[in-house]
C-alpha positions, -999 to +999 in steps of 0.1 A: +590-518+071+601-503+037+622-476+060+637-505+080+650-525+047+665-496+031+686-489+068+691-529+058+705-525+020+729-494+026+745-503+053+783-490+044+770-455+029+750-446+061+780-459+083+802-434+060+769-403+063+755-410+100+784-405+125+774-436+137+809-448+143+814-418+163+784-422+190+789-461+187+822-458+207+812-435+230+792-465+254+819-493+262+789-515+259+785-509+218+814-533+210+813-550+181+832-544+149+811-516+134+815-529+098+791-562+109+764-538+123+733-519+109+735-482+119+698-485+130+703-518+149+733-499+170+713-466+172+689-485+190+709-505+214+728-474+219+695-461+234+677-492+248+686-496+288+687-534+274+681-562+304+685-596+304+659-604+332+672-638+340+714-646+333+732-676+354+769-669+361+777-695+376+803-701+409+809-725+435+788-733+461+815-748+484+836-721+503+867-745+495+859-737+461+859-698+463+867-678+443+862-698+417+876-690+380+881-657+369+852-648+343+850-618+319+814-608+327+820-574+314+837-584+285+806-607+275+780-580+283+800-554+258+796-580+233+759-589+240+745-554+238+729-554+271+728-530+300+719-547+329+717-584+334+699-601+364+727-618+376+709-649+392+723-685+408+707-715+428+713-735+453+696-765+449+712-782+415+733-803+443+712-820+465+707-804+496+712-823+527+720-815+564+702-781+578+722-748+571+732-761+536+712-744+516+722-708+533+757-721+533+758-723+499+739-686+490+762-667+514+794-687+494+780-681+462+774-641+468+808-644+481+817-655+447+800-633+427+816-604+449+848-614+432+832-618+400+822-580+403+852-569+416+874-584+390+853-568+367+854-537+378+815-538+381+789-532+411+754-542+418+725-516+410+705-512+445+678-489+427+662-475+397+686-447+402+712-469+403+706-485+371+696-452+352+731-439+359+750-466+349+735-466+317+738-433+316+776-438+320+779-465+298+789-494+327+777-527+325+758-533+359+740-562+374+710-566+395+710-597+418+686-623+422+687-658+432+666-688+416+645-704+445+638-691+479+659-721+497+684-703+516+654-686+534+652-725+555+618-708+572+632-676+584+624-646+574+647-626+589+670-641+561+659-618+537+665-588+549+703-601+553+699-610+517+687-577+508+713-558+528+737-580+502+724-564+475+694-593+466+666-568+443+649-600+427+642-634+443+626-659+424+602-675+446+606-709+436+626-732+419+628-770+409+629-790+441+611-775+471+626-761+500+631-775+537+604-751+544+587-756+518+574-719+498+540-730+476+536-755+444+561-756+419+544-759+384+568-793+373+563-812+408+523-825+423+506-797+440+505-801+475+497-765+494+470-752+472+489-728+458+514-707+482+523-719+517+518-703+544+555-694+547+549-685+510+526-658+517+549-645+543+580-640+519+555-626+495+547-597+520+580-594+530+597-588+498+569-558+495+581-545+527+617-545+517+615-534+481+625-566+465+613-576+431+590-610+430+598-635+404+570-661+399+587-683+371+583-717+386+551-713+399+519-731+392+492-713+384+475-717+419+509-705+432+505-677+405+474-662+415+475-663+448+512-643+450+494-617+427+462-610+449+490-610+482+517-585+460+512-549+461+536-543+438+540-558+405+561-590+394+578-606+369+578-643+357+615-639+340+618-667+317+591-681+301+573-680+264+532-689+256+527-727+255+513-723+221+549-716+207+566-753+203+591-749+180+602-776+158+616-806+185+583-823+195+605-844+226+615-808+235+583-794+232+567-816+255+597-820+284+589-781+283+555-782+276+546-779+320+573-748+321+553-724+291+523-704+303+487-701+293+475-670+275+451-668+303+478-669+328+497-645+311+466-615+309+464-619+347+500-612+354+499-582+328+464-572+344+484-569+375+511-543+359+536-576+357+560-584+336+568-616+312+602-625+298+606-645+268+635-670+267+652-688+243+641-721+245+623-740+216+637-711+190+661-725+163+672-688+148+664-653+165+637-652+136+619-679+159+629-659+188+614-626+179+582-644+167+580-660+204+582-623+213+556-611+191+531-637+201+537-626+238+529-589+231+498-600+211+483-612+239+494-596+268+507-557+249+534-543+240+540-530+279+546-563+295+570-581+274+608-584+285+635-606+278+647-631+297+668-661+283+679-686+307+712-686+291+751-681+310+768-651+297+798-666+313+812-705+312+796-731+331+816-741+363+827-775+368+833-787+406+871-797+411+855-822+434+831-835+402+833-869+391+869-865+371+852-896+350+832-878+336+837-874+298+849-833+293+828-824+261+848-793+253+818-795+216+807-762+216+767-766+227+747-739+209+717-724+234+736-720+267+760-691+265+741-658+261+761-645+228+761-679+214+723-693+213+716-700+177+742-716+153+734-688+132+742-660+155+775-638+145+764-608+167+759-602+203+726-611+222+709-578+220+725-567+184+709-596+171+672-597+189+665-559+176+675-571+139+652-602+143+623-579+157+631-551+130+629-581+106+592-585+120+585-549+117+588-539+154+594-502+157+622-487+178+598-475+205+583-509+211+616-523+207+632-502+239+602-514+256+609-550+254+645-545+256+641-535+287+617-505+296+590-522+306+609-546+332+627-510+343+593-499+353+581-529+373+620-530+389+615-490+397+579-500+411+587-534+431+621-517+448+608-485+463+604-479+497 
């Protein structure tokens, strides 16, 4: 730690010594003004293949809406610090209503996020390979995934479509259940036991095809039974240990049914899984990394990732939307990726490897969480 505060307290006469400045420029991900970052923070994002395991952009869902706006995803992802995001949407924040809707709406919204990508000048990583090499090359990538498993309306040949548009992670479940219905989600009543049969299916299927299982959203019953179906490991992207509830006890306890159980959490890591930590119920990255460290004390330091449940981009407003509604243009602190804390003046990334620094993390265990450990269940869950 002593090493770590002295990187800390000469900041200006190691830029001036180190070369920093040199490598920092090299990666069009490492950004920032170099004068408002620690040589050692930006010596270890310049070597972290850093993954934000759960990102909304968001887009429309209607195909009279599409394109949608133009968004710099690259530019925010140079700022942030991060390699890789998993670039996820849903389908079922709108009500869904008539049959087809809900695959309506994920073949529009890939549709939009093709656009997205090409306007950016990025591409989806299909593999492990993939990935390596764009990090390697400095380009900001993505890796899709989509939040809920609605689209699949009870056929399964859906997702092979889905994968042959790029689809790597699918988050089994979301907040309202499906026409066809995929196992319990852990904020509605319980009603198949766990996973449905349909459930199980998907489960197997996604281990055929080489996509990645995300279990956020699942009760525990739903939980345990994907992990004794899964051959390969998972990931719940977004969550932190319901013993970490902040300082808002209304917000602690609207989340309270979303956080998981320390004994939840071992079985998933038992399983070679993953467990992102997000944002939520953190007032300052300090809180953040401490969410962090609680996770790797009881699961290690091998199955941590992070995963915020924050927009890199801006959130998109239907032109169809009530135009009543009041336009808050108040900048809301906690949604957008580079702008989660009030106190924040750095990227994502730059500032969660001070905060763990701060806590003594070393830069080893620090790659890990950034995203080393997710790399190896994504390398694992996508073979074929």
């Amino acid at each position: 730690m002593k090493q770590n505060t002295a990187h800390f307290s000469r900041r200006h006469f190691l830029y001036t010594l180190s070369g920093v400045c040199t490598t920092l420029i090299s990666k069009p991900w490492q950004a920032l003004a170099l004068d408002e970052t620690d040589p050692l923070v930006a010596a270890i994002v310049k070597k972290t293949l850093a993954i934000d395991t759960h990102n909304h952009i968001d887009v429309p869902l209607k195909k009279d809406e599409l394109p949608g706006p133009v968004l710099d995803l690259s530019g925010e992802m140079k700022k942030s610090g991060l390699s890789a995001i998993c670039m996820t949407f849903a389908v079922d924040y709108q009500k869904l209503i008539y049959e087809g809707e809900a695959y309506e709406r994920f073949l529009n919204s890939l549709d939009a996020m093709d656009k997205v990508l090409e306007t950016n000048q990025m591409k989806r990583v299909l593999t492990f390979s993939d990935l390596k090499k764009a990090h390697q090359l400095g380009v900001p990538t993505v890796i899709q995934s989509v939040e809920g498993g609605h689209f699949l309306e009870g056929k399964i040949e859906r997702l092979t479509i889905a994968y042959e548009r790029g689809l790597r992670q699918l988050g089994l479940l979301h907040d309202n259940d499906a026409s066809v219905p995929l196992g319990d989600i852990y904020t509605n009543p319980a009603q198949w036991g766990g996973l449905s049969d349909f459930g199980k299916t998907v489960v197997k299927e996604c281990n055929r095809l080489g996509i990645l299982l995300d279990l956020t959203h699942c009760s525990d019953e739903a939980i345990n039974m994907a992990l004794q179906l899964s051959t390969k490991p998972v990931v719940v992207s977004h969550t932190s240990l319901n013993t970490q509830l902040g300082q808002n006890p209304a917000m602690a306890k609207m989340m309270m049914p979303r956080l998981i159980r320390k004994e939840q959490a071992r079985m998933i890591a038992d399983a070679g899984g993953v467990i992102g930590v997000w944002r939520h119920l953190t007032d300052n990255p300090l809180a953040y990394a401490q969410n962090i460290k609680a996770m790797v004390d009881v699961v290690g330091i091998d199955h941590v990732c992070l995963g915020t449940d924050t927009k890199l981009t801006p959130a998109y407003r239907s032109p169809n939307a009530n135009q009543n509604r009041p336009n808050n243009n108040q900048k809301r602190f906690g949604e957008r990726t580079n702008e989660i804390w009030e106190t924040q003046t750095k990227g994502y990334f730059y500032t969660v490897v001070e905060a763990l620094l701060t806590l003594g993390f070393k830069e080893r265990d620090i790659i890990k969480i950034g995203g080393g450990n997710f790399c190896r269940v994504f390398e694992e869950a996508t073979k074929r």
